[in-house]
C-alpha positions as CSV (number, residue, x, y, z in Angstrom):
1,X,0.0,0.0,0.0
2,X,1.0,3.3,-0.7
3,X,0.4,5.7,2.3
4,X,0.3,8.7,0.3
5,X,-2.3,7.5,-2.1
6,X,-4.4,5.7,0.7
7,X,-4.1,9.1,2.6
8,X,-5.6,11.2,-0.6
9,X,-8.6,8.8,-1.3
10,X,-9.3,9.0,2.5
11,X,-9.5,12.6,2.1
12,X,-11.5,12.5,-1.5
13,X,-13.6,10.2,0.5
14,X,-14.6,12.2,2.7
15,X,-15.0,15.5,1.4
16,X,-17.1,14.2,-1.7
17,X,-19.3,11.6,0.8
18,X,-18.9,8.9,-1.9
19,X,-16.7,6.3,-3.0
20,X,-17.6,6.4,-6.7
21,X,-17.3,10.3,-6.6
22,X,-13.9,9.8,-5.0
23,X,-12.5,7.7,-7.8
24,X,-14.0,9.5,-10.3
25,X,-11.9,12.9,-9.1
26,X,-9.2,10.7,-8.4
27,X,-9.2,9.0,-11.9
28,X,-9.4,5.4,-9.7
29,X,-11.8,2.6,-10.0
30,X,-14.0,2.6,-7.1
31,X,-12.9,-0.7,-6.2
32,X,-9.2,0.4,-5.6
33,X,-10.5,3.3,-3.9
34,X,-12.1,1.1,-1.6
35,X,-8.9,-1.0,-1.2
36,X,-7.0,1.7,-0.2
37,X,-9.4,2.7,2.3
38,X,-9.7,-1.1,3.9
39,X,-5.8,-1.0,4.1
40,X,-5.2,2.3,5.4
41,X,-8.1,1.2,7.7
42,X,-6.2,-2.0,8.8
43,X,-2.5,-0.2,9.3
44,X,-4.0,2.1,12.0
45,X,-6.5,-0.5,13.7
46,X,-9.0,2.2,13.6
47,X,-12.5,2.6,11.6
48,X,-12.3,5.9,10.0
49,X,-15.2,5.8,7.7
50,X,-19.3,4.3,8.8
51,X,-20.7,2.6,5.5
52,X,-24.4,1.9,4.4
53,X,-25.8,1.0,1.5
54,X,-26.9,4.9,1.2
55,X,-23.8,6.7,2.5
56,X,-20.6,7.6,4.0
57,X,-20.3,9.0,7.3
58,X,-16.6,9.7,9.0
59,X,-16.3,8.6,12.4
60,X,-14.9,10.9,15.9
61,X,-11.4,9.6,14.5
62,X,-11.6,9.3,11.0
63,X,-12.4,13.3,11.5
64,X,-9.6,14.2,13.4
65,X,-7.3,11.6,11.3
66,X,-8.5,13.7,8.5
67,X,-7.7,17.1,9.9
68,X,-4.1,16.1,10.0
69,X,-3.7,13.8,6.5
70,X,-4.7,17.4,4.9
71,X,-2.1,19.7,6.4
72,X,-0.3,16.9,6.0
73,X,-0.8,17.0,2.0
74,X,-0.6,20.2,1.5
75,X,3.0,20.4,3.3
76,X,3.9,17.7,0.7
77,X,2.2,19.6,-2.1
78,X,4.4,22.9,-0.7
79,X,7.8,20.9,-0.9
80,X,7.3,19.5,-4.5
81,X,6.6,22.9,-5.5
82,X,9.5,24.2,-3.6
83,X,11.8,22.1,-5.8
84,X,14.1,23.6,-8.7
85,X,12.1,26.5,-10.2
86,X,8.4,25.7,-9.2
87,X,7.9,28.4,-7.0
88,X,8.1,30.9,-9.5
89,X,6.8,28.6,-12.5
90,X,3.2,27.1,-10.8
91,X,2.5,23.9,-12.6
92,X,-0.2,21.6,-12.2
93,X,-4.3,21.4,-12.9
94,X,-7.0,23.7,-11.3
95,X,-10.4,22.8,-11.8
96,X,-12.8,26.6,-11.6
97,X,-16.2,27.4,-12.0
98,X,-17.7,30.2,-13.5
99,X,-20.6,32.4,-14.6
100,X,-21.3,31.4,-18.7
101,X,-21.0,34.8,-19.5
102,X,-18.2,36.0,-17.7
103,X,-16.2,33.2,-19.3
104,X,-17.2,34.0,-22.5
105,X,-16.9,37.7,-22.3
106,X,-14.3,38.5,-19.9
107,X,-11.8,35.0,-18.8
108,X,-11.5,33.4,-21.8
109,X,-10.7,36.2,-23.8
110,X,-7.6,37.3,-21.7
111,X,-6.5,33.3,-21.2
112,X,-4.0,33.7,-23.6
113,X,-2.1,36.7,-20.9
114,X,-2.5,34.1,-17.9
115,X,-1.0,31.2,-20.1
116,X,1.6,33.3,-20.9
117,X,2.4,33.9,-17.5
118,X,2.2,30.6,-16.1
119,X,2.6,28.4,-19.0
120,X,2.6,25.3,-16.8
121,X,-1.3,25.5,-15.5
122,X,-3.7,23.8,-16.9
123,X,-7.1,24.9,-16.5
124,X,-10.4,22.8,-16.6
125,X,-13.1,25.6,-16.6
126,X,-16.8,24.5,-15.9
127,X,-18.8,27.7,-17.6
128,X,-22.4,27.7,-16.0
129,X,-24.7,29.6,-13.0
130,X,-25.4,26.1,-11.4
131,X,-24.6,26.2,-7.5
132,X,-21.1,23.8,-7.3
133,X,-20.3,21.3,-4.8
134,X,-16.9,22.1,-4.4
135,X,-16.0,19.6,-2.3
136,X,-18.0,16.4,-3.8
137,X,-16.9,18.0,-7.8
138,X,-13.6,18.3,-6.4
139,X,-13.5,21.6,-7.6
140,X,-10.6,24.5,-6.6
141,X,-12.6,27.8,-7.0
142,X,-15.4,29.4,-7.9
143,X,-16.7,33.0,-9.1
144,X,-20.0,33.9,-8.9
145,X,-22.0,37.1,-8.9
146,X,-24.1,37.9,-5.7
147,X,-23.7,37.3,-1.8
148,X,-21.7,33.7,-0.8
149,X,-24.9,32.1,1.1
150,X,-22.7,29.1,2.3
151,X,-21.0,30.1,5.0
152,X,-18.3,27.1,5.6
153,X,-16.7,28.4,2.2
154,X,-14.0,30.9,1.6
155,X,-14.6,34.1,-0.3
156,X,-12.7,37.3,-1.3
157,X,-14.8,39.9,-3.3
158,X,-12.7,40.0,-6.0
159,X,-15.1,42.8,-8.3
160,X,-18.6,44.8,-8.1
161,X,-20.6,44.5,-11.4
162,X,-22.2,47.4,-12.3
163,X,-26.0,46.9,-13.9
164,X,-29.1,48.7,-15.7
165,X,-32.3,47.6,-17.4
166,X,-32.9,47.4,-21.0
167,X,-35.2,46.0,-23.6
168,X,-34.6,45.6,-27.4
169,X,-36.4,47.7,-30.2
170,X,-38.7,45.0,-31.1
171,X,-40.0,44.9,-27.8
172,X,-40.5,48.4,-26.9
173,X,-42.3,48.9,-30.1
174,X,-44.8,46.1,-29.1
175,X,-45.0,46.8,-25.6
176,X,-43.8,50.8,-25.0
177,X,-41.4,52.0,-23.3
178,X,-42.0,51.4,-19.1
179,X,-41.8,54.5,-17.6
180,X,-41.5,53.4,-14.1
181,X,-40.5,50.2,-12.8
182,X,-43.8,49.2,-10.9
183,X,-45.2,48.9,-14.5
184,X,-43.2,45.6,-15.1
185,X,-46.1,44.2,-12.0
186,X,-48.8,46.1,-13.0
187,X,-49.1,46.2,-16.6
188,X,-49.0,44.3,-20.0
189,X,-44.9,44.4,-19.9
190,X,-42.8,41.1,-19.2
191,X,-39.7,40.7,-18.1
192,X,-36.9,37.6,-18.8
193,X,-36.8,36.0,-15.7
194,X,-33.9,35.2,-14.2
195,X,-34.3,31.9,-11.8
196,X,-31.2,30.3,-9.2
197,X,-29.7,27.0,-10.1
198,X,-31.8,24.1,-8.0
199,X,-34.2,26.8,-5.3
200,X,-35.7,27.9,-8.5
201,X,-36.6,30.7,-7.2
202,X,-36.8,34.0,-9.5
203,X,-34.0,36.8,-9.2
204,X,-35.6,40.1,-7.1
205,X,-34.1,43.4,-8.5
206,X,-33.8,46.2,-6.2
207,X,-33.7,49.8,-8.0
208,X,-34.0,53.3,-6.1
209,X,-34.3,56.9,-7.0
210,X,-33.9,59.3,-4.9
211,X,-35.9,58.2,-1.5
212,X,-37.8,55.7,-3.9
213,X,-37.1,52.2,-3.9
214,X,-38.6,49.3,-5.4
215,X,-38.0,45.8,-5.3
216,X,-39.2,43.9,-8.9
217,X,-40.0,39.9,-9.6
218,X,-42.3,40.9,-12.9
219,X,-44.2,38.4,-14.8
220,X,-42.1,36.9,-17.4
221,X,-42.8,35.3,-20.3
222,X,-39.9,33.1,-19.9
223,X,-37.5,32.5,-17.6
224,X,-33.9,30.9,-17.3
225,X,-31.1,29.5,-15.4
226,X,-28.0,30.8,-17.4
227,X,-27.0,33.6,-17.9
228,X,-26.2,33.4,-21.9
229,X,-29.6,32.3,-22.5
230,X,-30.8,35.4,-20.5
231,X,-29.3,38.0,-22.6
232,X,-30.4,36.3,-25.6
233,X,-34.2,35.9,-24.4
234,X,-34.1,39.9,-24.2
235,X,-32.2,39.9,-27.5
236,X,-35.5,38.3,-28.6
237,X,-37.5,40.4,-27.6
238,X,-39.0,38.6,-25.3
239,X,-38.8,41.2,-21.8
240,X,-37.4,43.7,-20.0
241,X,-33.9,42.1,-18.4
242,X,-31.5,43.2,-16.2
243,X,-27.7,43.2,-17.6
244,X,-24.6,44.0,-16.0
245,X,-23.0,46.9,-18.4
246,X,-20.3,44.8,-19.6
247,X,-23.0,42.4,-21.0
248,X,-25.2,45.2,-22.4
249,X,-22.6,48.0,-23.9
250,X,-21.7,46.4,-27.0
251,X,-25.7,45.6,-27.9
252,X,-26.6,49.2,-26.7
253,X,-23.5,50.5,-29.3
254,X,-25.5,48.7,-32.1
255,X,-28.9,49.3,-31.6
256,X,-29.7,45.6,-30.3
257,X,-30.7,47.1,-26.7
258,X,-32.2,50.2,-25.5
259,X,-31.9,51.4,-22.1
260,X,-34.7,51.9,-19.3
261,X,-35.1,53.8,-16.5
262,X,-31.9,55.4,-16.8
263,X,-33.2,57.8,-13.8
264,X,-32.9,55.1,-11.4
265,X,-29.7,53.4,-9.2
266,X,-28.8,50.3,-8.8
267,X,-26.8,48.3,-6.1
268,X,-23.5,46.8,-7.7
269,X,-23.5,43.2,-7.8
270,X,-20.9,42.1,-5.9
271,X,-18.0,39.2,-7.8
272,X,-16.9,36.6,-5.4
273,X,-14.1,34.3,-5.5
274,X,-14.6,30.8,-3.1
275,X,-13.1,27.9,-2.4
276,X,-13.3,25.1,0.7
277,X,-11.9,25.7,3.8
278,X,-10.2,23.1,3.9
279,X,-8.9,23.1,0.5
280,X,-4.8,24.2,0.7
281,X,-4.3,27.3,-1.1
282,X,-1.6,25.8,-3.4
283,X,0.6,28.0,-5.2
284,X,-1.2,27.4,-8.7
285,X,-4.1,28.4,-6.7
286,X,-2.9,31.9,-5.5
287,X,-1.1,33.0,-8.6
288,X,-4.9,32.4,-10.5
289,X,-6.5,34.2,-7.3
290,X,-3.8,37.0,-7.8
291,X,-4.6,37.7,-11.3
292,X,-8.6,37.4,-11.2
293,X,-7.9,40.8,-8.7
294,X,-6.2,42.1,-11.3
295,X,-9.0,41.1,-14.3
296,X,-11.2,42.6,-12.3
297,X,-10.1,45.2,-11.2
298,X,-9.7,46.4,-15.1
299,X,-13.5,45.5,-15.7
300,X,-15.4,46.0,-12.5
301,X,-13.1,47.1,-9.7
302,X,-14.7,46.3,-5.9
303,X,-15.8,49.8,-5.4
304,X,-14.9,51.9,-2.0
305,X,-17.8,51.7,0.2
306,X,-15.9,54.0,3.2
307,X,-16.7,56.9,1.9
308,X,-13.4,58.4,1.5
């Protein structure tokens, strides 16, 4: 048995609750991830993992085992990239999750400056606005627009998008152009509705003008879970759709999209940047963290709320 590998399954083990997800990440058969477990297992003379038909449960000292095998591998992970000239050349694979069209729009278009830069990453990129089980995909990061609502994750506000409401020609033709945003409730105009991965639950837009403020669901005529598929509904003519400005500029430049209620403000969405707690920040990791502050910061910077 090798230690090292029995120590990693145990860890994949546990932090995806599942056996097959474990050698799935771990590019094992199941059955080998099992054997390493048994044998680890038998070279301690302790349980560390309760089994049911239905699922995996760490015991009082699997946990603490745990605790220490990941510090544990993330020292080893240090030293090999310690060695020769890994510290300043990051090498390895980091799997990140993002927002569709902030991939297509904004990260994979400047790719080609991070590669160049750290020629010796390779990136798996999942491109969606599902919610990401970091721990059971075996995932390094995440961005996503809005508040973190997990808690036991990590998060650095790496940006604020800033947003506004439009609607293409077609549809304002049809439909008029709103006047006020109550009219999107109380009136023959839709909106493209905007709906979170798995709650299913539709998007709430909060506007203000002066003392006035509103807070909009609409009726919609359709409504999505991604947000490529958003912009193109309102493309369509098919509502009234809330955009962040780097998704609307270029469509407002040609004509595509008209804005709305241009006399109203509208709270910054806030960019986030998470990844487990118990994940080690790996150097690979930090370099990529480093430069999404920077690729932000170029688009939507995290704007000073101190008042200063």
């Amino acid at each position: 048995m090798d230690r090292f590998d029995a120590m990693r399954a145990f860890t994949r083990v546990v932090e995806s609750g599942s056996f097959t997800k474990a050698a799935d990440t771990l590019h094992m058969s199941k059955t080998s991830v099992t054997q390493l477990v048994q044998q680890l297992e038998a070279r301690l003379r302790v349980r560390l993992l309760n089994r049911t038909t239905r699922k995996v449960a760490v015991t009082a000292d699997g946990a603490a085992y745990y605790e220490r095998v990941v510090r544990l591998l993330a020292d080893m992970d240090d030293a090999e990239t310690s060695l020769s000239d890994a510290s300043s050349q990051p090498r390895g694979r980091l799997r990140v999750d993002v927002p569709s069209p902030f991939a297509r729009m904004i990260l994979v278009p400047s790719l080609p400056a991070f590669h160049a830069r750290y020629p010796d990453i390779q990136l798996d990129l999942g491109a969606s606005d599902r919610l990401v089980d970091l721990l059971g995909e075996n995932v390094d990061c995440v961005i996503r627009g809005g508040e973190i609502t997990d808690q036991s994750l990590m998060a650095r506000r790496v940006g604020d998008l800033r947003s506004g409401v439009y609607a293409a020609p077609d549809y304002l033709q049809r439909c008029g152009t709103p006047l006020h945003p109550q009219e999107l409730v109380d009136s023959h105009h839709r909106i493209v509705g905007f709906k979170r991965a798995r709650a299913g639950k539709l998007f709430t837009y909060r506007m203000q003008r002066g003392a006035e403020r509103v807070e909009i669901e609409g009726r919609y005529v359709v409504a999505v879970d991604d947000g490529n598929a958003y912009q193109a509904a309102g493309l369509a003519g098919l509502g009234v759709l809330w955009l962040p400005t780097y998704m609307a500029d270029e469509h407002v430049q040609r004509g595509e999209l008209v804005a709305v209620f241009t006399d109203w403000q509208f709270e910054p969405m806030p960019m986030y940047l998470a990844y487990p707690p118990n994940r080690h920040v790996s150097t690979k990791l930090r370099v990529f963290i480093e430069w999404i502050v920077e690729l932000m910061a170029q688009h939507a910077p995290v704007i000073d709320r101190s008042g200063r």
